[in-house]
N, C-alpha and C positions, 0 to 999 in steps of 0.2 A: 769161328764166327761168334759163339757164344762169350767164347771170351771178348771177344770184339767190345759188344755189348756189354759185358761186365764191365770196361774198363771206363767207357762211355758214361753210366751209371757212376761208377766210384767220382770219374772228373766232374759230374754238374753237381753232386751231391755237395760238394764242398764250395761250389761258386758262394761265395757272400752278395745278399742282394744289395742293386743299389742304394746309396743314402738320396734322399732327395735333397734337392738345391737348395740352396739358404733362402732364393726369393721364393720359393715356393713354401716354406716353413713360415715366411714371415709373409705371404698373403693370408695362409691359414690364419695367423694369430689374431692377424688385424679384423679379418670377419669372424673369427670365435667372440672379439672384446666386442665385435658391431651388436653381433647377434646375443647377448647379456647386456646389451645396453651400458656397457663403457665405454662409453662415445668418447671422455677424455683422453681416457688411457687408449684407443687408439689412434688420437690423434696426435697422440704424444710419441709413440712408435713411428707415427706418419713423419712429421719434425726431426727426431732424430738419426732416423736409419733410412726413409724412405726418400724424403726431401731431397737431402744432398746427390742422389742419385736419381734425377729423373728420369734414367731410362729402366726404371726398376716399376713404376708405377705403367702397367700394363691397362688394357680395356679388363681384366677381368678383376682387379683390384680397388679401381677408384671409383666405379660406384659404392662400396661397402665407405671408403673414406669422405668419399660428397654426403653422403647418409649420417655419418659421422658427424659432419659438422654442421648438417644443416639443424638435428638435435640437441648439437652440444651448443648451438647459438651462435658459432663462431661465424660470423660473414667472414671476415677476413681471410682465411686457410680457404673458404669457399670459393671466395674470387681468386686465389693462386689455381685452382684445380679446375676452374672454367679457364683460367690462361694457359694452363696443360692442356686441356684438351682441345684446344683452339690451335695450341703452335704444333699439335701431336697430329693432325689433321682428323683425329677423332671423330669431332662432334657430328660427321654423318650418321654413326654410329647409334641406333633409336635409346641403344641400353643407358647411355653418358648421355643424351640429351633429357632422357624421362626421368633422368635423376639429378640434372640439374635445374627441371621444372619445379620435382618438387621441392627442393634445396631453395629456389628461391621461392616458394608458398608458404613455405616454414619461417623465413628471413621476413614475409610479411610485403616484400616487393614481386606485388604484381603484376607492373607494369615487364620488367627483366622477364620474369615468367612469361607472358605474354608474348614477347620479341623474341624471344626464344623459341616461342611454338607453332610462331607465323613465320622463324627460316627454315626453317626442319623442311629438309626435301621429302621426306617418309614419315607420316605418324601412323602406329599402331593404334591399337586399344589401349592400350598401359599408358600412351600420350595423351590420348584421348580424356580418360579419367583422371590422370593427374595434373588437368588443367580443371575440370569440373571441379576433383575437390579441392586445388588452392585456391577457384574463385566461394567457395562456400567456407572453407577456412577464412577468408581475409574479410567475410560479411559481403562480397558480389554476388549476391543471391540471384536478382536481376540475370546478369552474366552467366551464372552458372547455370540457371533453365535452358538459356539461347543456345549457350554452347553445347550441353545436351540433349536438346533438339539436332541440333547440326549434326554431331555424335550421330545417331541414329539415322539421319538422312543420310549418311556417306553409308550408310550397314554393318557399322561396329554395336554389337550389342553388349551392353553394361553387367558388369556384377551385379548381385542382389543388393552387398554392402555398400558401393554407391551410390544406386537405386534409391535405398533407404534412405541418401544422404541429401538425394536431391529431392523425397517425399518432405522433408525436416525443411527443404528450402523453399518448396511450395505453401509451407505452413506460415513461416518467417513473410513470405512477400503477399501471401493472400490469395494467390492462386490456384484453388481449392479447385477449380476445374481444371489444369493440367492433371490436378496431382489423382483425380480421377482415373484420367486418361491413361496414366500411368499404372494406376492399377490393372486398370482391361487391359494392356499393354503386356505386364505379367504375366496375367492367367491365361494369356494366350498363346503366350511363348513357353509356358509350363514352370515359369520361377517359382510359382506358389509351392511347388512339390519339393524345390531342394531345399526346405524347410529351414529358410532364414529366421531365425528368430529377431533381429534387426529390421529386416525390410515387413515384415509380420506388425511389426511393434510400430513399426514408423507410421503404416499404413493404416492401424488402430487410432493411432495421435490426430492424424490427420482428419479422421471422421470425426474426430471428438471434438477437435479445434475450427474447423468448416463455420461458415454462417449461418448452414441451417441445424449445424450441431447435432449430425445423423446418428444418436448414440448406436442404435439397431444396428445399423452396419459396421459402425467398432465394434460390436459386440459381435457380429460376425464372423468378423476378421479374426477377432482377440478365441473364439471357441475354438475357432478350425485349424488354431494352432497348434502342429505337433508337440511343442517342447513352449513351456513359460520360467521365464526368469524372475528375478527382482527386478528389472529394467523394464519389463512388457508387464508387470503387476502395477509398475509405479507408473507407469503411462498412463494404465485406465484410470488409476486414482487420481491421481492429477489432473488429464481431462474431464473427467465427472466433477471433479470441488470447482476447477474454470469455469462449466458451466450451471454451478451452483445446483446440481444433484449429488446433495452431501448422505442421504440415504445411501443411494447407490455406491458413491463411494467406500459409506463405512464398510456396508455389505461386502466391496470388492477387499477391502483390507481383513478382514475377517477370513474370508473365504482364501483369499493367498497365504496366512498364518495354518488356515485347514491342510492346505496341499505339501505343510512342510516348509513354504520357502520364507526365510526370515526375513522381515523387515530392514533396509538400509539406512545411512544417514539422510538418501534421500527423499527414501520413504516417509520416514519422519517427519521430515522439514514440509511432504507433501500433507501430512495429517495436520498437520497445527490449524492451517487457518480452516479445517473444516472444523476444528472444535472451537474457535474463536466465533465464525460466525454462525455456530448452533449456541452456543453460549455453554458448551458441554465442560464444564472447567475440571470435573470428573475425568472424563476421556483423557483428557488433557495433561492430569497428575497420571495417569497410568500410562501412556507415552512418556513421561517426564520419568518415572521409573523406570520402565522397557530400556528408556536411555541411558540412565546413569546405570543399570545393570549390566549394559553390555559397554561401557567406556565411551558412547558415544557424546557424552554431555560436554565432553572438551571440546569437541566441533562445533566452531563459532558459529556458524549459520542456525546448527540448533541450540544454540545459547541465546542466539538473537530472536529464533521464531519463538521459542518456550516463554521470553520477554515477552514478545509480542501477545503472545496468546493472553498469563495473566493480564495483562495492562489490559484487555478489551474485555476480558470476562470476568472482571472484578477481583482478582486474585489479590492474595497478599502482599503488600508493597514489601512486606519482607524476606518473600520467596525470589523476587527481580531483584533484590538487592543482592540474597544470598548469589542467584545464577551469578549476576555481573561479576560479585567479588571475586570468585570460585574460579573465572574465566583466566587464564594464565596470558590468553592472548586478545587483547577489546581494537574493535576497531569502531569507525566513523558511525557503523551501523547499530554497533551493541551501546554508545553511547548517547545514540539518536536514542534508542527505544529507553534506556532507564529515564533519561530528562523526560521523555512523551508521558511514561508510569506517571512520574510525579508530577506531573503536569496537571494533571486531570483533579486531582484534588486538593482547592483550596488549603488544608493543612500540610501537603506535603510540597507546593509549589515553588517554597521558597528552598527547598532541598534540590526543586531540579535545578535552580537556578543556580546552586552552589557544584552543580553537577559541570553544569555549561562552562563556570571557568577552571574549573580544573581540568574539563577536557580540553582546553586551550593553553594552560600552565601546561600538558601531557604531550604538546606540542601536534594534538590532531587537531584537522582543519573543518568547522562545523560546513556540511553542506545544505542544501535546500530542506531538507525533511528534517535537521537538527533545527533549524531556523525557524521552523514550523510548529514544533516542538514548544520552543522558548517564547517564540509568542503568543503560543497560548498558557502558558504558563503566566507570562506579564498581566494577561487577560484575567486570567482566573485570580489574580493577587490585585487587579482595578490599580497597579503600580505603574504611575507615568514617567517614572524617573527606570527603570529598571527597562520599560519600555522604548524610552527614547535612548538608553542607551545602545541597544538591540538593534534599533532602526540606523544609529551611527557605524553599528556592524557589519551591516547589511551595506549602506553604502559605501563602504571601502571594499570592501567582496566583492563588490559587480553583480550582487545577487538580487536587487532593487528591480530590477528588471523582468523579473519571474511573475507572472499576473497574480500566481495565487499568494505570492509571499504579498505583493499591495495590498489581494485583496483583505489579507489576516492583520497586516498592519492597520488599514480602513477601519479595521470591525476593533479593534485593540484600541486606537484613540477612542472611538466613536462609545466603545463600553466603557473606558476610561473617564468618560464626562471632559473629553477636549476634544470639541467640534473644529476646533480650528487648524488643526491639527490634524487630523482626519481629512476636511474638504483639503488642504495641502495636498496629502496624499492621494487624494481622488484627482485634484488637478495633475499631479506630475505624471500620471499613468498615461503610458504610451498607448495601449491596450487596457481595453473595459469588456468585464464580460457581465449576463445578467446580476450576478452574485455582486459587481461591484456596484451597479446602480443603486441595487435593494438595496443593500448596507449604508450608503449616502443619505438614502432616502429616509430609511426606516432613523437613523442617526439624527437626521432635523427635526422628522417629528418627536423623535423621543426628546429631543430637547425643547421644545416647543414652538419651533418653526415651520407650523403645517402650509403656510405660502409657499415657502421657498422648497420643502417636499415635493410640493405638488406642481413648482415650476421645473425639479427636474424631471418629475416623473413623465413631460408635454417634451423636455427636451430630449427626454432618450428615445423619445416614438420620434422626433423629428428627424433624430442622428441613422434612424433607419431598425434600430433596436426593438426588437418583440421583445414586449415585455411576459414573463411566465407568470404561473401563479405565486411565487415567491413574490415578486416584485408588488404584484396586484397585492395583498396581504401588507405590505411594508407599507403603500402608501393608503391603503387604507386604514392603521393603526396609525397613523400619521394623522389624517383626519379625526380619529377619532380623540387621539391625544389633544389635537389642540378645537374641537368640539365645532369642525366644519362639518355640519351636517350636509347642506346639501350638496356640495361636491363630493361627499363620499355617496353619498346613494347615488349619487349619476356615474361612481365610477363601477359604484355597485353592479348597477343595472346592465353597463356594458358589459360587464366581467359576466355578467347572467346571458348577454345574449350571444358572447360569445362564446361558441362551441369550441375553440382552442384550448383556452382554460379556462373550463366552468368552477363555478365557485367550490370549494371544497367547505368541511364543517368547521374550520379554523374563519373562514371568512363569513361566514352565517355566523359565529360569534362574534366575530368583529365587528361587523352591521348591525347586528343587533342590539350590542352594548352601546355603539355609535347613537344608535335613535333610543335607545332605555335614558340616556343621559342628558340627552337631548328632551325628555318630557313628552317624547311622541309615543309612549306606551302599548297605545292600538295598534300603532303600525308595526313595532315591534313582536307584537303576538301574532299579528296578519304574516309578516316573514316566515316566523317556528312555523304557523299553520301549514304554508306554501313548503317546507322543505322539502327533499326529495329524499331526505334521510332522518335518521332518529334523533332528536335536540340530544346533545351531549349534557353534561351536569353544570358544565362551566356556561352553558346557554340558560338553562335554568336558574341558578344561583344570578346571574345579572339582569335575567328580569327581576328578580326576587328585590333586589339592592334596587333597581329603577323604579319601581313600583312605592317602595318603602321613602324613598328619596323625595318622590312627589306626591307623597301622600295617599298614593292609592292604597292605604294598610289591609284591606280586607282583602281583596288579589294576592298583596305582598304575604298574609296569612294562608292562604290556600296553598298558592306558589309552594312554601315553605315547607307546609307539610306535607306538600308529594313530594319534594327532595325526600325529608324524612323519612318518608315511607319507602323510595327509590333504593338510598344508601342507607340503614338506620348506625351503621357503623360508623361514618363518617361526623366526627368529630363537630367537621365546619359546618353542617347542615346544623344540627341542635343548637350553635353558637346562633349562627342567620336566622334561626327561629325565633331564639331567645330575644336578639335586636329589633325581630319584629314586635312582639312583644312591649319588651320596654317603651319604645317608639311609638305604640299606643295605649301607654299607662296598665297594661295589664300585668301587674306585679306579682299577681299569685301566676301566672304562666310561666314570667320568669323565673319563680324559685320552681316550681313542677319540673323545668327542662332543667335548670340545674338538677335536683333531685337526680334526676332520672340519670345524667350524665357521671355522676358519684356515683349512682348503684351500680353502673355498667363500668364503670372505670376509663371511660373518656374523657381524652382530652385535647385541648387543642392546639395545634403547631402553630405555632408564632414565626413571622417568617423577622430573619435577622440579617445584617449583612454588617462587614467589616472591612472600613476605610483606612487606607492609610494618611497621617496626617503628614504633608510633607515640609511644610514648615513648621517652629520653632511656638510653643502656644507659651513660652513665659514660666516662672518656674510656679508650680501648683504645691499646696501645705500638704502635707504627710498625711492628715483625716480628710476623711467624705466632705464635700460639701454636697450640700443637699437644695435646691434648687425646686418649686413648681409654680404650676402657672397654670390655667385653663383659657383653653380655647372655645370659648363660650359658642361660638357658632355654631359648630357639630356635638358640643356637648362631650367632647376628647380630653381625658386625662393624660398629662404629662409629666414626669418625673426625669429629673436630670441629675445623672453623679456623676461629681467629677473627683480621678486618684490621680497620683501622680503618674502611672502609667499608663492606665484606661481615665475613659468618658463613657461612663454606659447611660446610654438612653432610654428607658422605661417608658413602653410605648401600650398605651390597651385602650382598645375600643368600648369592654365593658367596664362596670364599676367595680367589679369586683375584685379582678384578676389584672397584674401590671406586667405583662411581657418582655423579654428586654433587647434591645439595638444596641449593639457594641460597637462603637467607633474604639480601635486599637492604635495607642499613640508610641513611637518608637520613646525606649527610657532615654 
């Protein structure tokens, strides 16, 4: 017997175990390539070995291949494997139909998705879900609520990481009261405890994003968190700088660099515009650092915020030059924001406009915010030729049609000194919002059409238009430009008794200067009296000029010296002294405030501007010619040179001193 057993023993010892099946080796392969994410290279096994034989492609291999191609992009291979499993009789199968839901979520065809989930005799949870997230994937946010409502009415209960996805979709649609619901929904079922950090974070977002912007309860939510990432740091920062609690935020970025966890790229790109609109341009370079220290400064996005930030906080236009150069990869956005940099300032404007057509020679296509960009750049250069060519840009683009792009073109003629041009574009506009009224408006009277100001200002209350305080402001600088007294105090008066938009301290200047110019003096000190706020400098200083203007010199000397007294640093107060002064022969006054303005080292800004000439002025001699003339009326010296390249106009109010106006003519 023993030997029995012995021999028993000797014969299994030597059995060789079996080899497994070739299709079972090459299921293995094809889900080892799925599961590394070589979606090609398995579908390239699938094509050559698997194809040709389709009775080799079983239920437990072609979900890993529909997976496959629905990542690697391929519709095509996708739609063979939904004809497999349609002629394999399959698709009852939950496993093959929930992977070819989400195969088409990924393909972007919702609709197939869809028809696919309303034949399915049996949905699971796994079907369930993977119709929620391909309508939250393809932006059916709408959809995706409904359908997980429904979800839960049948008594399938959700993941947390979906959960989370459909807190993200409540945020997207504004439905801050489901996403409530959802929460109590949680803590009720006990999700809170299997400590998602996703549905945790999403739930944070949501408070912070809400209407009533419940930070306390983010903050809640975000404390009671087992475990914090960079993704639940960058959440609270983010929603704190949305709701423009840039404190809080800095704090919350500090306090996440405390716990160890570094900073991301989108970290980053979330700090810029708190230090843009703190004006921390500090913070800003030490972000800017942190970034280039760790490689992140090649990520375009933070190449484009770090643009962004200098250009708002006054940065060096040579720091957004460097970023842009430096950038190996520029797109529509990185080129938006250098032209917006050089935009802003008169001497660099003509650089963005040199920016604008090379990114067009670069073969990118400007969109609305590049267009935005370059018109105010036209703006900032008073350039109507550089302008109207922009506007010819605009209308081959189809981009003419954007109200704000009209209304920047409006404001660009209008500042441009071509009215005619401007009402054009007022007239073609489909759509008019307040901004486009004012602008029209404010455009007539600056040119000195306060009739027809103030006929449109009757037609925009007719068209059914509230006007705001901008508009109110527009047309009364309108009046006062062209010195209609009493329609501006009647429009005054209404702006006063209307409690919509009570007068602010811009229009108490405006009225004021209105009736100082006008010779109604008393009435103009009756208004400062009446304020409800503190006269500003610029309210003072024009009574001071109104006073002087009609002779009331001893007021205009009072006036004068409470400015002085007010501001004694300000330059222009000592000057307005001075003219009062002169203005009543009192000449030892006049040298005393000069004196005094030498001993102190004051002086005073001359304001200048620089036209360009767009026609041809004739050829001009190589020397100065020197030209003057007096304007006898105001008692105004003028001085004119003209060079071959400039026209400079020497312009001074006093005797002394010849300030100068630069008219800039192309050589």
């Amino acid at each position: 017997m023993q030997n029995h057993h012995h021999l028993i023993r000797r014969f299994t010892s030597i059995i060789v175990p079996p080899h497994p099946s070739p299709l079972l080796e090459l299921n293995n392969t094809v889900k080892d390539l799925v599961s590394k994410g070589l979606y090609n290279g398995a579908l390239h096994l699938y094509k050559e070995q698997l194809h040709p034989s389709p009775l080799s492609l079983t239920a437990s291999i072609l979900p890993s291949i529909i997976k496959a191609s629905a990542y690697a992009q391929n519709k095509h291979v996708g739609l063979q494997l939904h004809c497999i499993v349609l002629k394999s009789g399959a698709d009852a199968e939950p496993v093959l139909s929930n992977s070819l839901i989400s195969m088409y979520a990924k393909f972007s065809d919702i609709e197939c998705a869809r028809k696919l989930f309303g034949d399915m005799p049996v949905r699971d949870e796994i079907t369930w879900s993977s119709m929620v997230n391909g309508f939250i994937r393809n932006g059916y946010f709408v959809e995706s609520l409904e359908m997980f409502k429904e979800m839960y009415a049948r008594g399938f209960v959700a993941k947390p990481e979906l959960i989370a996805s459909v807190v993200s979709a409540c945020v997207k649609t504004g439905d801050f009261g489901l996403g409530r619901e959802i929460h109590g929904l949680v803590v009720v079922n006990g999700l809170m405890e299997e400590e998602s950090v996703f549905l945790s974070t999403a739930l944070a977002d949501l408070y912070l994003r809400c209407q009533c912007h419940d930070s306390l309860m983010a903050f809640r939510v975000f404390e009671r968190m087992g475990e914090r990432n960079e993704v639940s740091w960058t959440a609270m920062i983010s929603g704190c700088v949305a709701n423009q609690n840039y404190d809080i935020a800095l704090d919350c970025f500090r306090a996440m660099q405390g716990e160890g966890i570094k900073p991301n790229r989108v970290t980053l790109v979330a700090m810029l515009p708190l230090c843009t609109e703190l004006g921390c341009i500090g913070h800003g370079k030490e972000i800017h650092g942190y970034a280039f220290r760790h490689g992140f400064d090649s990520d375009i996005c933070i190449s484009s915020a770090l643009m962004h930030m200098y250009c708002n906080c006054g940065g060096s236009l040579h720091s957004i030059k460097l970023i842009f150069e430096r950038s190996t990869v520029k797109d529509v956005v990185m080129w938006s924001s250098i032209i917006s940099g050089f935009a802003q300032s008169e001497a660099s404007a003509e650089e963005a406009m040199k920016h604008f057509h090379q990114m067009q020679i670069e073969g990118f296509q400007p969109n609305y915010v590049t267009i935005l960009a370059v018109i105010s750049a036209c703006t900032t250069l008073r350039s109507l030729s550089h302008g109207r060519g922009v506007h010819g840009r605009i209308v081959k683009s189809g981009l003419v049609f954007y109200l704000f792009i009209g209304n920047s073109l409006l404001n660009m003629y209008a500042k441009c000194g071509c009215l005619t041009d401007s009402s054009n574009v007022f007239e073609e506009m489909s759509v008019r919002d307040n901004f486009s009224w004012s602008t029209i408006i404010g455009a007539y009277g600056l040119h000195g059409y306060g009739e027809e100001a103030l006929q449109l200002f009757h037609e925009m209350q007719e068209r059914g238009e509230e006007p705001d305080s901008i508009t109110f402001l527009a047309v009364l600088s309108a009046c006062n430009h062209c010195g209609l007294v009493e329609e501006g105090k009647k429009l005054f008066d209404k702006a006063a008794r209307d409690h919509k938009t009570p007068p602010s301290i811009e229009h108490y200047a405006c009225h004021i200067d209105l009736l100082g110019r006008a010779g109604k003096v008393e009435d103009a000190c009756d208004v400062v009296s009446m304020m409800p706020m503190n006269p500003s400098m610029k309210i003072w200083s024009s009574l001071v000029s109104a006073c002087k203007l009609h002779g009331r010199l001893e007021v205009a000397e009072a006036l004068a010296h409470r400015l002085v007294k007010l501001e004694p640093e300000n330059a222009a107060n000592h000057t307005l002294l001075s003219m009062v002064y002169a203005e009543s022969s009192n000449w030892l006054g006049v040298e005393q405030v000069r004196k005094y303005m030498d001993a102190k080292g004051l002086r005073k800004s001359y304001g200048w501007i620089c036209l360009p000439v767009e026609e041809k002025l004739g050829p001009l001699s190589s020397h100065l010619l020197y030209t003057s003339f007096i304007a006898k009326k105001v008692g105004f010296t003028y001085v004119i040179c003209l060079a071959q390249t400039s026209l400079e106009v020497l312009y001074s109010i006093s005797k002394q001193n010849l300030p100068v106006l630069s008219f800039h003519l192309p050589p």
